[in-house]
PDB file of N, CA, C and O in Angstrom:
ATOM      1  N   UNK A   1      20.834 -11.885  63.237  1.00  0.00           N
ATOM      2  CA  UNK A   1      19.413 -11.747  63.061  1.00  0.00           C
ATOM      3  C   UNK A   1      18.917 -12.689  61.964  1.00  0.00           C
ATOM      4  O   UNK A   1      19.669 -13.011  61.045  1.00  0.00           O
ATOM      5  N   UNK A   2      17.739 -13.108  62.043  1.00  0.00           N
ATOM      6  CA  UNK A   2      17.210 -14.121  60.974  1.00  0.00           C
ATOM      7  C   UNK A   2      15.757 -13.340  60.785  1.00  0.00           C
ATOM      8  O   UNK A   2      15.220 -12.708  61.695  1.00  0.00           O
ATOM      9  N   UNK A   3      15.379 -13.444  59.858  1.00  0.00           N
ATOM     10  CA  UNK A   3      14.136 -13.144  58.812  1.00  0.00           C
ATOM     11  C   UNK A   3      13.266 -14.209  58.565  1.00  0.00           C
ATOM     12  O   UNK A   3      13.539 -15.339  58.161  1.00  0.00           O
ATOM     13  N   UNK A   4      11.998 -13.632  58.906  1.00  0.00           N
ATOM     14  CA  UNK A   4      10.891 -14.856  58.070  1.00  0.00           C
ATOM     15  C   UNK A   4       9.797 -13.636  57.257  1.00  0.00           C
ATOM     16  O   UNK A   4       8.926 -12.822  57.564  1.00  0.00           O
ATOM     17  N   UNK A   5      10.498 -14.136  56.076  1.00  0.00           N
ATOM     18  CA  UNK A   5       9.455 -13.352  54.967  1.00  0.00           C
ATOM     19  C   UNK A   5       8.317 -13.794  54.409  1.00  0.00           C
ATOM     20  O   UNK A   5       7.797 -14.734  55.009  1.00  0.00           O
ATOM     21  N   UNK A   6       7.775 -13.413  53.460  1.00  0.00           N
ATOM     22  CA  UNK A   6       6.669 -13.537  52.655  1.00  0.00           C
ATOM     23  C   UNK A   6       6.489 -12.638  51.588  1.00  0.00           C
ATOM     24  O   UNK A   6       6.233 -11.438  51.694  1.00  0.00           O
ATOM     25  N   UNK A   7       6.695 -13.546  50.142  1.00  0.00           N
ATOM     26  CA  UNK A   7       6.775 -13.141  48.717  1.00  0.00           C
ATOM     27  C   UNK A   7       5.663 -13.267  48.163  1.00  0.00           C
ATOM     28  O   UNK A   7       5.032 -14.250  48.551  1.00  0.00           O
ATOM     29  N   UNK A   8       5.127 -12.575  47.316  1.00  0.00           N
ATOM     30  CA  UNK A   8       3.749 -12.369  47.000  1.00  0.00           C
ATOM     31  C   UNK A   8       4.162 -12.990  44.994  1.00  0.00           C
ATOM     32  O   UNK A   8       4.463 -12.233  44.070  1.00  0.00           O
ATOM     33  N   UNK A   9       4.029 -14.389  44.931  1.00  0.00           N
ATOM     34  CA  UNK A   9       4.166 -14.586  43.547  1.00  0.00           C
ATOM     35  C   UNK A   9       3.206 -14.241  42.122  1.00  0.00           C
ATOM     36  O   UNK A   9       2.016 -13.927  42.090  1.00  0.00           O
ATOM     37  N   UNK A  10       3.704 -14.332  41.526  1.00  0.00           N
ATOM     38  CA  UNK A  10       2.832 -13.801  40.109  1.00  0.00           C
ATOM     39  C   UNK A  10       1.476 -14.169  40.143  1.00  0.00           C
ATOM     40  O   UNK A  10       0.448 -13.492  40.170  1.00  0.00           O
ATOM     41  N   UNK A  11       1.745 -15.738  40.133  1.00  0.00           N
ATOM     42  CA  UNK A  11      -0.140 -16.340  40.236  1.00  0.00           C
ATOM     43  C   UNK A  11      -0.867 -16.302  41.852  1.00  0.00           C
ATOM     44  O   UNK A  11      -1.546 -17.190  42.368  1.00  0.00           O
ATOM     45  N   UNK A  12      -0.553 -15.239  42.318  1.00  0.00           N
ATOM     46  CA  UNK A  12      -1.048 -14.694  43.189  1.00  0.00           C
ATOM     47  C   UNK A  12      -0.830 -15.821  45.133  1.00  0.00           C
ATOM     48  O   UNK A  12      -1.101 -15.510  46.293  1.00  0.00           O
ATOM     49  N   UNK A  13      -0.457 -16.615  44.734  1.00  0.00           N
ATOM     50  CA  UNK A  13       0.167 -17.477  45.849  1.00  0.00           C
ATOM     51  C   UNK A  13       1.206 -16.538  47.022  1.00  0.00           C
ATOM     52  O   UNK A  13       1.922 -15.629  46.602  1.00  0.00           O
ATOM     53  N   UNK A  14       1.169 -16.825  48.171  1.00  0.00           N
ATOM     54  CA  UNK A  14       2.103 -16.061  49.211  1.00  0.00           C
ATOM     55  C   UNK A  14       3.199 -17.662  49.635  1.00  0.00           C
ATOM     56  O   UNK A  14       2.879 -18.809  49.946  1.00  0.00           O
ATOM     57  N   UNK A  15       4.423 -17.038  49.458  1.00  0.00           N
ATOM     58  CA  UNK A  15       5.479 -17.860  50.087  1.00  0.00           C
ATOM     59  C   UNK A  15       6.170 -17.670  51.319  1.00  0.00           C
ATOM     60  O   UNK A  15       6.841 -16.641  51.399  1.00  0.00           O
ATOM     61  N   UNK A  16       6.157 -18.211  52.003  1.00  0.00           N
ATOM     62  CA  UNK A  16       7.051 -18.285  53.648  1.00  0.00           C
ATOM     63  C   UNK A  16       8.361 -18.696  53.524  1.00  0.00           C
ATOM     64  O   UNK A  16       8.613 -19.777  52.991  1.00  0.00           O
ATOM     65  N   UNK A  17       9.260 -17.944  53.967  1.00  0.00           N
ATOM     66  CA  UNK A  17      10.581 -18.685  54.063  1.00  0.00           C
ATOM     67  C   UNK A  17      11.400 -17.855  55.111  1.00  0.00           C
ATOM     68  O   UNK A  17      10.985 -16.906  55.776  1.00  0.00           O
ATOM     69  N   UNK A  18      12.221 -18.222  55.115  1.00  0.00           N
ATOM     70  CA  UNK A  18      13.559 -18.114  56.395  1.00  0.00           C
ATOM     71  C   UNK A  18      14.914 -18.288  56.282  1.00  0.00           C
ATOM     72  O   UNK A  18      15.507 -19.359  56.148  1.00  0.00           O
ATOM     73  N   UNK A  19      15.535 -16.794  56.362  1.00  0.00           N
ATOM     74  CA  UNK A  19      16.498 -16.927  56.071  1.00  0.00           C
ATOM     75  C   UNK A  19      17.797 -15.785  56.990  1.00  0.00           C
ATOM     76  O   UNK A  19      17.415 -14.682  57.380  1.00  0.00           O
ATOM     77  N   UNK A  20      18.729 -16.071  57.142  1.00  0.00           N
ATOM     78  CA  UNK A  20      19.193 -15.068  57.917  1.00  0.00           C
ATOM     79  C   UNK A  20      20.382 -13.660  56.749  1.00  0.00           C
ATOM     80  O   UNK A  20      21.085 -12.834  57.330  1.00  0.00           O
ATOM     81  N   UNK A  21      20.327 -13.719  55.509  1.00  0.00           N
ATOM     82  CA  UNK A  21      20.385 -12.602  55.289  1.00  0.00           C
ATOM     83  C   UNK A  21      19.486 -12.215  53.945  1.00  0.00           C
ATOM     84  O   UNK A  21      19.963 -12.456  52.836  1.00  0.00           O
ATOM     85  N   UNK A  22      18.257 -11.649  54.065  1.00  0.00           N
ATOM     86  CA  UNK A  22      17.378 -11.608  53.153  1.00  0.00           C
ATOM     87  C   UNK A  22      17.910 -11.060  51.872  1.00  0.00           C
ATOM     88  O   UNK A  22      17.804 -11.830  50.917  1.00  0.00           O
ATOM     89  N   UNK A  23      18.453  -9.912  51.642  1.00  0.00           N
ATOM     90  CA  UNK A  23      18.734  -9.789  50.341  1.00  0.00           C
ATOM     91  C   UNK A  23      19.451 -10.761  49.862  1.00  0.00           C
ATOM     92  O   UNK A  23      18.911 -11.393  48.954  1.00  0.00           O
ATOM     93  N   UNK A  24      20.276 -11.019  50.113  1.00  0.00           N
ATOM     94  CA  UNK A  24      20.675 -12.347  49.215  1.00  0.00           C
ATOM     95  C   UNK A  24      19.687 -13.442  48.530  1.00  0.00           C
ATOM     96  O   UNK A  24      19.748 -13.953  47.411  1.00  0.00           O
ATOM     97  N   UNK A  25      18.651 -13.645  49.708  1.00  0.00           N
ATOM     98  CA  UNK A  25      17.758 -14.817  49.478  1.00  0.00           C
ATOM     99  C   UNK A  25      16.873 -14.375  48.857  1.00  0.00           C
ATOM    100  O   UNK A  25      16.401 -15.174  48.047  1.00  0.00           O
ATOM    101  N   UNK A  26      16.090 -12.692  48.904  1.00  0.00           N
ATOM    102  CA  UNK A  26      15.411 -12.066  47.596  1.00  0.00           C
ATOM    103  C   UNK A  26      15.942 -12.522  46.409  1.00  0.00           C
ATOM    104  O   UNK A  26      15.438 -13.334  45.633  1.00  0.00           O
ATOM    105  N   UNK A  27      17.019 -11.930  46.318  1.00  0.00           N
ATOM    106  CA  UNK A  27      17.912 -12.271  44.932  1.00  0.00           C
ATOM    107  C   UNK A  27      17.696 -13.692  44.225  1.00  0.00           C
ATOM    108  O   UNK A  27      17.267 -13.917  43.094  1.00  0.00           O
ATOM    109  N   UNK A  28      17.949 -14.232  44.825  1.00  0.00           N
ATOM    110  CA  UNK A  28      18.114 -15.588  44.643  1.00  0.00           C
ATOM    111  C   UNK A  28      16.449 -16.049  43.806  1.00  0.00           C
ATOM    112  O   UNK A  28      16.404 -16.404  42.628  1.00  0.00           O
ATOM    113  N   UNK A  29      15.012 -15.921  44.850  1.00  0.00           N
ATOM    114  CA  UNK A  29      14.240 -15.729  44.649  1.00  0.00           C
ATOM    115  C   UNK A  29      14.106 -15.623  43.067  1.00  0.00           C
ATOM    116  O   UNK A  29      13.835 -16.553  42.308  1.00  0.00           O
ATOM    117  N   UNK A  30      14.365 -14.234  42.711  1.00  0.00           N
ATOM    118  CA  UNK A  30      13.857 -13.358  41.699  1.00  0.00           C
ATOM    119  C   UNK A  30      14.715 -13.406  40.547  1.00  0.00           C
ATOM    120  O   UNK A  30      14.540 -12.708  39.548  1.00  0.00           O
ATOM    121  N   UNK A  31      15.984 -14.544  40.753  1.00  0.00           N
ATOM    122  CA  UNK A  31      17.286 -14.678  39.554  1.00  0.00           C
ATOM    123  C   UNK A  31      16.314 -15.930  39.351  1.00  0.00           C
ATOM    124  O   UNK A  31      16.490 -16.092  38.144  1.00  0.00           O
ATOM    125  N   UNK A  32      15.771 -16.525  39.574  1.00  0.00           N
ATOM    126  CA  UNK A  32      15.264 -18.433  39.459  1.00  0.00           C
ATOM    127  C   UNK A  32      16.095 -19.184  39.998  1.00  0.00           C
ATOM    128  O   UNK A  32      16.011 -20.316  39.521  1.00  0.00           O
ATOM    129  N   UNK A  33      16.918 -19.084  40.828  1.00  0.00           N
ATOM    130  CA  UNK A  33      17.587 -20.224  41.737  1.00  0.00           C
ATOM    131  C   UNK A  33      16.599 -21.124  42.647  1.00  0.00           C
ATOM    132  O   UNK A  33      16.848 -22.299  42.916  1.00  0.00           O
ATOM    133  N   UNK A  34      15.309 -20.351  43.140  1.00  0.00           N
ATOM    134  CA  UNK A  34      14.834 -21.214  44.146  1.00  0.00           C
ATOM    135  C   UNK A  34      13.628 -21.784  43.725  1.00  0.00           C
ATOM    136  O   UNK A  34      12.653 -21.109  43.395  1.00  0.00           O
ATOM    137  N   UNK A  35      13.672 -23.333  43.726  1.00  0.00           N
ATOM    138  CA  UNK A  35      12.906 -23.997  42.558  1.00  0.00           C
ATOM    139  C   UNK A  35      11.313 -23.810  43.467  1.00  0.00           C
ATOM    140  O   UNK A  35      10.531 -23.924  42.523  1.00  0.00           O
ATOM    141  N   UNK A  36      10.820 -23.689  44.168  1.00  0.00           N
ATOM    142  CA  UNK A  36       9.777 -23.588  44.580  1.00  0.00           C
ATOM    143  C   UNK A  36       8.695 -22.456  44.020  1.00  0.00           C
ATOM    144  O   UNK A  36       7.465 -22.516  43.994  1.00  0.00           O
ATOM    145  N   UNK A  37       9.763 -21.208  43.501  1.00  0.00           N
ATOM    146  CA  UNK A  37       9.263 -20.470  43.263  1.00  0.00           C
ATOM    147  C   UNK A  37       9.477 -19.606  41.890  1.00  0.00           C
ATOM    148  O   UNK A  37       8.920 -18.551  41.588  1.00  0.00           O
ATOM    149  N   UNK A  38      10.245 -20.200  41.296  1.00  0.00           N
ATOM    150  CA  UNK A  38      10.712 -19.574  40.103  1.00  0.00           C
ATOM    151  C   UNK A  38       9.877 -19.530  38.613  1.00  0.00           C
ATOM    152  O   UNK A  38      10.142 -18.600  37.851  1.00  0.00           O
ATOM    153  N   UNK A  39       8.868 -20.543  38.213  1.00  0.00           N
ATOM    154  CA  UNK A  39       8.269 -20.806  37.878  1.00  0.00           C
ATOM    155  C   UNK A  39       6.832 -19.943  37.867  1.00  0.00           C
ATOM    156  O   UNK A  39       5.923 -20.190  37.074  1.00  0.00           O
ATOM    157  N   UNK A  40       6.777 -18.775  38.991  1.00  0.00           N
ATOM    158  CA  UNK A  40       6.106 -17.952  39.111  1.00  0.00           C
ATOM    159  C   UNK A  40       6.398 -16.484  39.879  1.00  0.00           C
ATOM    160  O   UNK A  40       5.833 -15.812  40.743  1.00  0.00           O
ATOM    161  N   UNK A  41       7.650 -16.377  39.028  1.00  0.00           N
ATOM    162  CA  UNK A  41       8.507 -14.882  38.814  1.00  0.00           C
ATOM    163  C   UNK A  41       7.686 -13.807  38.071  1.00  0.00           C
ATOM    164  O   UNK A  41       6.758 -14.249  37.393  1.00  0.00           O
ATOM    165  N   UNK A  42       7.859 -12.527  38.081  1.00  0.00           N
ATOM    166  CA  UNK A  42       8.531 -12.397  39.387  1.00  0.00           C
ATOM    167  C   UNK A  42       7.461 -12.291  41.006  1.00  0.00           C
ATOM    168  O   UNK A  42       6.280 -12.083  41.283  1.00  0.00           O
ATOM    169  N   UNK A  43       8.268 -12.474  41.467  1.00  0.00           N
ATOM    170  CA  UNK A  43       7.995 -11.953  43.036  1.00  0.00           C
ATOM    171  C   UNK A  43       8.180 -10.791  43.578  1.00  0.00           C
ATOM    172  O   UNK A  43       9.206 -10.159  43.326  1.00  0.00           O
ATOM    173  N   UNK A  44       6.964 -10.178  44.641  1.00  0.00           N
ATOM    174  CA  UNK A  44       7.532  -8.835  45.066  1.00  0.00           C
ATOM    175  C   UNK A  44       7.482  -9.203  46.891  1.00  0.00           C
ATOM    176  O   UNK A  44       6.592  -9.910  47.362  1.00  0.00           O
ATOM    177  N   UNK A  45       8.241  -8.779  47.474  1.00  0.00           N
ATOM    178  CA  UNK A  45       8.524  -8.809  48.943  1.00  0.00           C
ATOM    179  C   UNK A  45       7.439  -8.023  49.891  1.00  0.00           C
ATOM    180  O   UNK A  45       7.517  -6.865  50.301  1.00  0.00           O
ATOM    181  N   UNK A  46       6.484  -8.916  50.101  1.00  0.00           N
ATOM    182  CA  UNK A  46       5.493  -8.580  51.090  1.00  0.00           C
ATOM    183  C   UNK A  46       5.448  -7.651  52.578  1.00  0.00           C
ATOM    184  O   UNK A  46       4.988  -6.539  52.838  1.00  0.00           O
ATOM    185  N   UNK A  47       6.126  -8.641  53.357  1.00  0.00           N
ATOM    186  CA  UNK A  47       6.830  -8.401  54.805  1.00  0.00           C
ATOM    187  C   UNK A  47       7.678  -9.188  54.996  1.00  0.00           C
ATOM    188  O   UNK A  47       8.066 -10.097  54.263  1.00  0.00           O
ATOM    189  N   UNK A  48       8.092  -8.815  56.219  1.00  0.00           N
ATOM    190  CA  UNK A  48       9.418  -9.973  56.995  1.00  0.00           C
ATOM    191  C   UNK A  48       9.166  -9.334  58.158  1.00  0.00           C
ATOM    192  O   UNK A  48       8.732  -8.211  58.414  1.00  0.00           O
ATOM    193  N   UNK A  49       9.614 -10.504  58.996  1.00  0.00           N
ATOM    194  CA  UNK A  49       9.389 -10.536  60.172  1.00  0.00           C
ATOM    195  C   UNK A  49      10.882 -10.441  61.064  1.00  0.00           C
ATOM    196  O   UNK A  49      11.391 -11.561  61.049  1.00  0.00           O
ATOM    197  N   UNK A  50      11.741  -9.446  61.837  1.00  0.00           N
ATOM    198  CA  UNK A  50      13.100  -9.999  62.142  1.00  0.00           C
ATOM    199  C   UNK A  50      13.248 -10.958  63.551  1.00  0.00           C
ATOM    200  O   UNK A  50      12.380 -10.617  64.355  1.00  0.00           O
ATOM    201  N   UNK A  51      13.906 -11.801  63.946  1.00  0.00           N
ATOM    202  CA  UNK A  51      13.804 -12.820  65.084  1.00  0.00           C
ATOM    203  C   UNK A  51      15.428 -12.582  65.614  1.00  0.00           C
ATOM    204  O   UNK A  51      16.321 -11.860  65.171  1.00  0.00           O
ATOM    205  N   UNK A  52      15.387 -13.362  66.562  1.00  0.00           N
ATOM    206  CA  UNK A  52      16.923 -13.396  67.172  1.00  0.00           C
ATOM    207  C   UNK A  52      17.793 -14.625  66.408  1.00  0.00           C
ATOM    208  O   UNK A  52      18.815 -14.506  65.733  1.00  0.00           O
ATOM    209  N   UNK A  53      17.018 -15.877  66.754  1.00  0.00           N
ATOM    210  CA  UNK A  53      17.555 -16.917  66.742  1.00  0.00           C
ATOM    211  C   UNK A  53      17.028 -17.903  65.372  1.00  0.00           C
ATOM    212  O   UNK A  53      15.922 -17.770  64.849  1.00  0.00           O
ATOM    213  N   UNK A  54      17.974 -18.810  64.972  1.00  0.00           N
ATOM    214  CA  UNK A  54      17.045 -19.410  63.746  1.00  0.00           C
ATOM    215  C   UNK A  54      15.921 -20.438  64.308  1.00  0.00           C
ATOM    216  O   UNK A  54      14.920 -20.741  63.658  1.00  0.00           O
ATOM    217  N   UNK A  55      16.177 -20.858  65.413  1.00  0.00           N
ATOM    218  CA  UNK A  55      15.334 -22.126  65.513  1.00  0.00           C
ATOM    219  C   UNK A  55      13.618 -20.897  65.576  1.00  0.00           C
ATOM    220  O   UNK A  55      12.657 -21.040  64.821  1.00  0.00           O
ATOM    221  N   UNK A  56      13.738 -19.805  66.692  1.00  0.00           N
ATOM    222  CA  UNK A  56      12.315 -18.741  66.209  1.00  0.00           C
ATOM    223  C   UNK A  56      12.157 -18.689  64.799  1.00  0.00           C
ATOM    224  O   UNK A  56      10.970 -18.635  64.478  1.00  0.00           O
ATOM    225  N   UNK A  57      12.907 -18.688  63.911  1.00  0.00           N
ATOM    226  CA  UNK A  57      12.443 -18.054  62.389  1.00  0.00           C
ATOM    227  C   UNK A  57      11.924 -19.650  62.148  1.00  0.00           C
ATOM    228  O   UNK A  57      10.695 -19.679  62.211  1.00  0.00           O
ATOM    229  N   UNK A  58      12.476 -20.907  61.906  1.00  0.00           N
ATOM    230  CA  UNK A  58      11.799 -21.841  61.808  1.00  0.00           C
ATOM    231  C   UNK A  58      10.774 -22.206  62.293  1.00  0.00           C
ATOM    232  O   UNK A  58      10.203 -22.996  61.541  1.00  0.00           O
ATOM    233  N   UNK A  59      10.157 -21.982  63.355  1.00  0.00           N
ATOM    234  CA  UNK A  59       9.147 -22.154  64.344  1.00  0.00           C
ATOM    235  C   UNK A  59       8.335 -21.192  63.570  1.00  0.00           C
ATOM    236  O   UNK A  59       7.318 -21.660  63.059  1.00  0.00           O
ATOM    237  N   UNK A  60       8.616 -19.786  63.362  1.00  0.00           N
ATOM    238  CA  UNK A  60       7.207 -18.792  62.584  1.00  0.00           C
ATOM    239  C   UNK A  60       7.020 -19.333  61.517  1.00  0.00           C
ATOM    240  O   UNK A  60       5.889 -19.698  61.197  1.00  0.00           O
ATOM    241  N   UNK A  61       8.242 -19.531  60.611  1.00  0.00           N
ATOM    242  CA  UNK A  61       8.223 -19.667  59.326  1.00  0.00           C
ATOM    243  C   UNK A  61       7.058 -21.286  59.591  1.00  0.00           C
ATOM    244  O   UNK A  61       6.117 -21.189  58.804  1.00  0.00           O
ATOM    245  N   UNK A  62       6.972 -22.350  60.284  1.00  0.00           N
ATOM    246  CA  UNK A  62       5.619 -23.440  60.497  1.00  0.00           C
ATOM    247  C   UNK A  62       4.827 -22.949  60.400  1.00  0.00           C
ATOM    248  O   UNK A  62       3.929 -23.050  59.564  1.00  0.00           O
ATOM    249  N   UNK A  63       5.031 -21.906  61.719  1.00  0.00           N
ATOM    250  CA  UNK A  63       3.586 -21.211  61.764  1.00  0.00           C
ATOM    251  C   UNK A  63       2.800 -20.826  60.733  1.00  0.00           C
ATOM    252  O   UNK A  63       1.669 -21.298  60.618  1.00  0.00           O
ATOM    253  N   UNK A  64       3.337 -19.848  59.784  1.00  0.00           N
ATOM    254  CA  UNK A  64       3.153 -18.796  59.079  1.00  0.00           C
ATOM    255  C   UNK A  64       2.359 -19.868  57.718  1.00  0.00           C
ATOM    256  O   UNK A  64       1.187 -19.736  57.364  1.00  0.00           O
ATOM    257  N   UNK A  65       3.279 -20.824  57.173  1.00  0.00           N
ATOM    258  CA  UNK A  65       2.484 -22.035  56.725  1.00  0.00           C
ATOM    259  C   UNK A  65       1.176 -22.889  56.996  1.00  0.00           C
ATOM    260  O   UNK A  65       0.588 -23.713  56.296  1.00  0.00           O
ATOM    261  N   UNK A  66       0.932 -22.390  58.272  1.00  0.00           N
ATOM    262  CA  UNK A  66      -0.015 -23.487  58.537  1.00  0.00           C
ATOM    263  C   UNK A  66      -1.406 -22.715  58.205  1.00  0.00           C
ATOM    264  O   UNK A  66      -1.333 -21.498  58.039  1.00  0.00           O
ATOM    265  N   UNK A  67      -2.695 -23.369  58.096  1.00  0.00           N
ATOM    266  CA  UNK A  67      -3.985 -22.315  57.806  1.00  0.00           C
ATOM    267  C   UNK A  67      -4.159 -21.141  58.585  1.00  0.00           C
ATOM    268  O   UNK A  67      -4.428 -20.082  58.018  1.00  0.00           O
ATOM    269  N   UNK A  68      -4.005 -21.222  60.151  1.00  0.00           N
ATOM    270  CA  UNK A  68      -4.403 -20.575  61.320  1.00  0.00           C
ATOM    271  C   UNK A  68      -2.982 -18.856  60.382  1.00  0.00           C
ATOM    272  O   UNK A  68      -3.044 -17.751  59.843  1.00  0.00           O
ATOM    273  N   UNK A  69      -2.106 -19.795  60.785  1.00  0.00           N
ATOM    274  CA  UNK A  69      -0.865 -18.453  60.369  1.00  0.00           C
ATOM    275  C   UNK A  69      -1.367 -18.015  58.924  1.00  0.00           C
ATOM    276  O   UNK A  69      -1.913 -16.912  58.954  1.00  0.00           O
ATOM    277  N   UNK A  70      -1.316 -18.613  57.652  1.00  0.00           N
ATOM    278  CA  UNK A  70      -1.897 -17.681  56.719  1.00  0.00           C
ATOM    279  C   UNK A  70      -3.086 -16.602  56.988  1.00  0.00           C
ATOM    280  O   UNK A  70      -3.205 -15.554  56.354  1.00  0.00           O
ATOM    281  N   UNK A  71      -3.641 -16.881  57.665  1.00  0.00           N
ATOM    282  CA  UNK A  71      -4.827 -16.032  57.813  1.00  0.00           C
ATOM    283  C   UNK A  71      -4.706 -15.019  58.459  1.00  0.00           C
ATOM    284  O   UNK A  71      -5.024 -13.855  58.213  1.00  0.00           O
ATOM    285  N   UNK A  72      -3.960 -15.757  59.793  1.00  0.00           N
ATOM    286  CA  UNK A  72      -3.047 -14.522  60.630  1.00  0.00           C
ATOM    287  C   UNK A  72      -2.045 -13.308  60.122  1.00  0.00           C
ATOM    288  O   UNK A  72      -1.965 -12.230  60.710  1.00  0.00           O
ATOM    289  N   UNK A  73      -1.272 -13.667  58.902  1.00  0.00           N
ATOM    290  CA  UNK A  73      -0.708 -12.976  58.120  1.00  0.00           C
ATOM    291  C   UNK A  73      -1.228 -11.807  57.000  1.00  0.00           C
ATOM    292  O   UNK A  73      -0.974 -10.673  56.596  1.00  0.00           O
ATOM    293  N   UNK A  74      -2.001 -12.768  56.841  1.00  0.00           N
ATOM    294  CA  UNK A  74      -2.910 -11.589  55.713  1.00  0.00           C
ATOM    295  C   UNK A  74      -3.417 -11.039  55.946  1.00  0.00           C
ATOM    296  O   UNK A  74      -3.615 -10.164  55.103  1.00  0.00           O
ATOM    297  N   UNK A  75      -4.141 -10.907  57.208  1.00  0.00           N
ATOM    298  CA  UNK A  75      -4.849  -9.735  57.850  1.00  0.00           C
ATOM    299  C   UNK A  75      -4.021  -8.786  59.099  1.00  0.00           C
ATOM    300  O   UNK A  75      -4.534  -7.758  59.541  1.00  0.00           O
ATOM    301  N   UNK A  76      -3.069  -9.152  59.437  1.00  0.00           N
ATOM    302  CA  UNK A  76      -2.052  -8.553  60.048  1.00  0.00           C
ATOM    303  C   UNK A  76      -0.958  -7.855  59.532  1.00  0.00           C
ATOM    304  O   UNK A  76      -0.652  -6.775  60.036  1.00  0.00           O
ATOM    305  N   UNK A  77      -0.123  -8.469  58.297  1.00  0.00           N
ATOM    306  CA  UNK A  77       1.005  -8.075  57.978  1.00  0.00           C
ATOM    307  C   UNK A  77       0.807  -7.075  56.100  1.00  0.00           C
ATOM    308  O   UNK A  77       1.622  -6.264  55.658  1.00  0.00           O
ATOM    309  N   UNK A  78      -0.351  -7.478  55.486  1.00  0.00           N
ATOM    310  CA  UNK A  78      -0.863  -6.967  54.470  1.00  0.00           C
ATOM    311  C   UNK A  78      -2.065  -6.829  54.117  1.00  0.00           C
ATOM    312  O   UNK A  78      -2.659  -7.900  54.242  1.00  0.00           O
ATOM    313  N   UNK A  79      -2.850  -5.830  53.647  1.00  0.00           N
ATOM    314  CA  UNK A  79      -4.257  -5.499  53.141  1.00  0.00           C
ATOM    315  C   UNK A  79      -4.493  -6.476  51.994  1.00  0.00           C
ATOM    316  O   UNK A  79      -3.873  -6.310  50.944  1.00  0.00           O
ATOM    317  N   UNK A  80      -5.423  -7.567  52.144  1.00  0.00           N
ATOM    318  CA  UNK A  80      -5.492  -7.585  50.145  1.00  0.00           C
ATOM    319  C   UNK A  80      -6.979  -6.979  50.234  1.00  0.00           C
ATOM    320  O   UNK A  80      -7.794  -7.111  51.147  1.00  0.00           O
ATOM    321  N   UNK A  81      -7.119  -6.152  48.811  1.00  0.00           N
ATOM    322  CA  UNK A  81      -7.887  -5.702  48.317  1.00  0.00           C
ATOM    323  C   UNK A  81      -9.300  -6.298  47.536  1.00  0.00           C
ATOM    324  O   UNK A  81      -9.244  -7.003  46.528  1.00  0.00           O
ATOM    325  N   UNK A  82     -10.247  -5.983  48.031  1.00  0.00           N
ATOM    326  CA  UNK A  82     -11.508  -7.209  47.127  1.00  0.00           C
ATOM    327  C   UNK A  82     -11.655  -6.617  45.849  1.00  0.00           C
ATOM    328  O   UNK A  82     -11.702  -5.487  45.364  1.00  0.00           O
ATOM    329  N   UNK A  83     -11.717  -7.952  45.433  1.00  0.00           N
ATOM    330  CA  UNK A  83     -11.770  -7.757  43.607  1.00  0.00           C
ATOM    331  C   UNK A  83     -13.074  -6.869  43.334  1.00  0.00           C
ATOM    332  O   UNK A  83     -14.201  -7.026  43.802  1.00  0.00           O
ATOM    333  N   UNK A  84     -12.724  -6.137  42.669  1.00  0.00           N
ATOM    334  CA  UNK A  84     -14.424  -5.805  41.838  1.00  0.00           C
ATOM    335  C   UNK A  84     -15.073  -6.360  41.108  1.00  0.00           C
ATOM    336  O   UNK A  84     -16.147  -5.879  40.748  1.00  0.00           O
TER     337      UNK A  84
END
């Protein structure tokens, strides 16, 4: 099984990634190994999505990046709340 998640970082940014065994790659995440995101630790684990195959988790994980998929995500996979 492969995973395409989404980490909700400190300065409020959402990250996409893909991986086929997520806790590990949480970990990793949230120790500062993964330079994309470490810099805005910690992170808390949004959703994930589970797939069969990796080339699907790569294909969402585009998706999920692109404007159409962020938007699709945030109103599908999590509530955000309006500021007061």
């Amino acid at each position: 099984m492969w995973y395409v998640y989404f980490l909700q970082l400190r300065n409020g940014d959402v990250y996409v990634g893909s991986t086929n065994d997520l806790r590990h790659r949480f970990e990793s995440h949230q120790s500062g190994y993964v330079t994309s995101t470490k810099a805005h630790l910690p992170a808390s684990l949004k959703a994930y999505i589970v797939v069969e195959t990796e080339a699907n988790a790569r294909q969402l994980e585009r998706y999920f990046r692109s404007g159409y998929g962020k938007t699709f995500a945030s109103k599908r996979f999590w509530r955000t709340e309006p500021a007061d």
